[in-house]
C-alpha atoms as a printed R data frame, in Angstrom:
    type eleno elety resid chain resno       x      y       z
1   ATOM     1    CA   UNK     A     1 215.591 72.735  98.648
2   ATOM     2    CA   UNK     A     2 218.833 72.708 100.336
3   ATOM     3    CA   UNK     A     3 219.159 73.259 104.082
4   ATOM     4    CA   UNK     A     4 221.845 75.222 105.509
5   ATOM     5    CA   UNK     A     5 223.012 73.889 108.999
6   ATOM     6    CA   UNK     A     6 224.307 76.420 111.316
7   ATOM     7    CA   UNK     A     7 227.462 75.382 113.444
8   ATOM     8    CA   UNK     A     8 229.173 77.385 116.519
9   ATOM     9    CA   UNK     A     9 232.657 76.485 117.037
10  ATOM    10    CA   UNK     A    10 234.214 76.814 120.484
11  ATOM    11    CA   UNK     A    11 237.625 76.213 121.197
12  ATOM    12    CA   UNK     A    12 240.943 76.223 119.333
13  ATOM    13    CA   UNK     A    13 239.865 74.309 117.220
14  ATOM    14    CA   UNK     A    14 243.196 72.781 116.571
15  ATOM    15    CA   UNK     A    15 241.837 69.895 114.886
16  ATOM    16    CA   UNK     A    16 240.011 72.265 112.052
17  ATOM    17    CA   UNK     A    17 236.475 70.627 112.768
18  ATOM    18    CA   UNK     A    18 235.366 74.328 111.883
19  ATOM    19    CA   UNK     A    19 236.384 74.028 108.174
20  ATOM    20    CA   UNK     A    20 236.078 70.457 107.904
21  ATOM    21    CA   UNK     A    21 231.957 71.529 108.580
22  ATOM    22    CA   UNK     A    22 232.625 74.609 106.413
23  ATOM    23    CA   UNK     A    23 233.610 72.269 103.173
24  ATOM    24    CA   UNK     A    24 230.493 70.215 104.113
25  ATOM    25    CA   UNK     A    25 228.468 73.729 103.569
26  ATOM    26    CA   UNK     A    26 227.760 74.184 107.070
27  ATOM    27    CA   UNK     A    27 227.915 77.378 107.621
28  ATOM    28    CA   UNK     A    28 229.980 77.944 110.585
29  ATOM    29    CA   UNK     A    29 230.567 80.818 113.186
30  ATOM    30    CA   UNK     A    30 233.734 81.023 115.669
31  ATOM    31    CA   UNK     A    31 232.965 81.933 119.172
32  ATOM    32    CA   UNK     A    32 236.376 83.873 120.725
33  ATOM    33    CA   UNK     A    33 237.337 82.980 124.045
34  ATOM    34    CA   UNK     A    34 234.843 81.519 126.663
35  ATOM    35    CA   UNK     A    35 231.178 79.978 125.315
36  ATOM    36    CA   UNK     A    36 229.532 82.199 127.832
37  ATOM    37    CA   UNK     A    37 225.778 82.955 127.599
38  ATOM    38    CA   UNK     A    38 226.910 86.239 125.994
39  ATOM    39    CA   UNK     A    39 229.562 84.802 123.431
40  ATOM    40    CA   UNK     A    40 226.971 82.380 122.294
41  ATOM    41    CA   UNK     A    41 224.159 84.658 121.948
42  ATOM    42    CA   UNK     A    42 226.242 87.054 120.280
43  ATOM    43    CA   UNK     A    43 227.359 84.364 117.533
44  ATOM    44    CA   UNK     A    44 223.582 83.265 116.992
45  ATOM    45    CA   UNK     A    45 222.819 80.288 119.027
46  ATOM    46    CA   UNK     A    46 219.124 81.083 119.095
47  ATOM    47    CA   UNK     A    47 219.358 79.679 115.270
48  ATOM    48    CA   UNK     A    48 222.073 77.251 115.365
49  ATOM    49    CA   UNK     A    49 221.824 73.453 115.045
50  ATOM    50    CA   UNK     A    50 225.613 72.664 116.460
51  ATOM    51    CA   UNK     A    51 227.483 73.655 119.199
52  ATOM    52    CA   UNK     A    52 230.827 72.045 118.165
53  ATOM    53    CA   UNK     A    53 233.053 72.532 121.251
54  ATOM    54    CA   UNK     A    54 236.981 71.546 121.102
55  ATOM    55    CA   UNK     A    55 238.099 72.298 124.586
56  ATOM    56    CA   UNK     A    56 236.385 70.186 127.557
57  ATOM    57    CA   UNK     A    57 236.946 73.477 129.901
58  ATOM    58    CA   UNK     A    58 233.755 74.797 127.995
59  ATOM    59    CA   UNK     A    59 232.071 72.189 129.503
60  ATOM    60    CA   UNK     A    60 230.011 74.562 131.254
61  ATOM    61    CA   UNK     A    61 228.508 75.844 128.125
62  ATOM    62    CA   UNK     A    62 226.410 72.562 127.528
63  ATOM    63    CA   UNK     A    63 223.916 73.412 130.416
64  ATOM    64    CA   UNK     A    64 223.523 76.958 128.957
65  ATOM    65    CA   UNK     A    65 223.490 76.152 125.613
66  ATOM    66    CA   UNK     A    66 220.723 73.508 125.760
67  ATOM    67    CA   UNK     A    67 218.471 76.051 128.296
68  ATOM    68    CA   UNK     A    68 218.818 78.860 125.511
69  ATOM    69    CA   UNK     A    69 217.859 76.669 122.818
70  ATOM    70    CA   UNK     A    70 216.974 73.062 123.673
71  ATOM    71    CA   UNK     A    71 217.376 71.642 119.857
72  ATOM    72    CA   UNK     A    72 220.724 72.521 119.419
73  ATOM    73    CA   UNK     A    73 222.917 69.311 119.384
74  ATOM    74    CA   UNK     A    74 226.355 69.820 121.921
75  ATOM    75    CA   UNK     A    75 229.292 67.866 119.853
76  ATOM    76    CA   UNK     A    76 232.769 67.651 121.880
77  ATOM    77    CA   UNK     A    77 235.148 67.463 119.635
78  ATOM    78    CA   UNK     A    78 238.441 67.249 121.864
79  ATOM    79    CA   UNK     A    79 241.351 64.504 123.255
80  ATOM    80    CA   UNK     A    80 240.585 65.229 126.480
81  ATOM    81    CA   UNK     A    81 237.628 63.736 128.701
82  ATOM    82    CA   UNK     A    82 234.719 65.570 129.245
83  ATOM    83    CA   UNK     A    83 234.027 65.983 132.820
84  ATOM    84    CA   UNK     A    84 231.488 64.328 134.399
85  ATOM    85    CA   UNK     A    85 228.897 66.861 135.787
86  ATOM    86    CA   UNK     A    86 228.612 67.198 131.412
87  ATOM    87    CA   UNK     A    87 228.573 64.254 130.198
88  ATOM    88    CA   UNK     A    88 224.769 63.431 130.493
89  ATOM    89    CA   UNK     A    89 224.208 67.008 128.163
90  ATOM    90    CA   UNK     A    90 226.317 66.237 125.672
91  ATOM    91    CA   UNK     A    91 224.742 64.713 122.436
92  ATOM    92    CA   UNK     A    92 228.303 63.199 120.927
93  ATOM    93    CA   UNK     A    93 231.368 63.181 121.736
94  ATOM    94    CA   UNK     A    94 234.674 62.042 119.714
95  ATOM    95    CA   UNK     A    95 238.157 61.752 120.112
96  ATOM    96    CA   UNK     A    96 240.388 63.487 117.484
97  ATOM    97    CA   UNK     A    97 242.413 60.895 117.346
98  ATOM    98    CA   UNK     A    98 239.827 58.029 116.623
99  ATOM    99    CA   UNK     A    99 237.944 60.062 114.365
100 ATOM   100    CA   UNK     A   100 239.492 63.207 111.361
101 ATOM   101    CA   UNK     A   101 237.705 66.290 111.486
102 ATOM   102    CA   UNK     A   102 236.095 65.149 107.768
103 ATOM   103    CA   UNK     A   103 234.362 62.043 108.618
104 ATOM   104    CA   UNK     A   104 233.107 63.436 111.535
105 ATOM   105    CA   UNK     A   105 232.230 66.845 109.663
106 ATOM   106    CA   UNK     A   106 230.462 64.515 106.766
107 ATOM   107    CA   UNK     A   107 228.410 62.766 109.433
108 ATOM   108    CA   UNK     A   108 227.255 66.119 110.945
109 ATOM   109    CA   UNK     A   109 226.342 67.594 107.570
């Protein structure tokens, strides 16, 4: 039996981490604008195993994400640091430029 992960992508995603997961079979759902409580409920983070985020500015999100469902793994996906109030809630974080949007989509898979 295969298993379907379930990925929210927030952020520009300039990088294309989103359909580097998506090629992986990840199945993959864009949150527009802010990852507010709202935004991420509204893309199904009740059900989701990643919260991909691409723009450290989200940062906020972490805290929420993890209260609303605590198994969902935070990945920062962006150049920029991660600020430090976050980085204790983050599960992973990479650097686009150490690490392509496929290996780091394959390892996720």
């Amino acid at each position: 039996m295969t298993v379907t992960r379930k990925a929210l992508i927030a952020g520009a995603d300039e990088e294309h981490i989103g359909d580097a997961l998506a090629a992986q079979g990840v199945e993959t759902v864009r949150i527009d604008g802010l990852a507010t409580r709202a935004s991420m409920d509204e893309a199904g983070l009740a059900d989701a195993d990643l919260l991909v985020l691409t723009d450290v500015s989200d940062a906020t999100a972490i805290s929420v994400a993890k209260e609303r469902n605590p198994h969902v793994k935070v990945v920062i996906y962006a150049r920029e640091s991660l600020p430090e109030f976050a980085r204790g809630q983050a599960d992973l974080a990479v650097d686009p430029a150490l690490l392509g949007p496929d290996v780091v989509a394959e390892e996720l898979a």
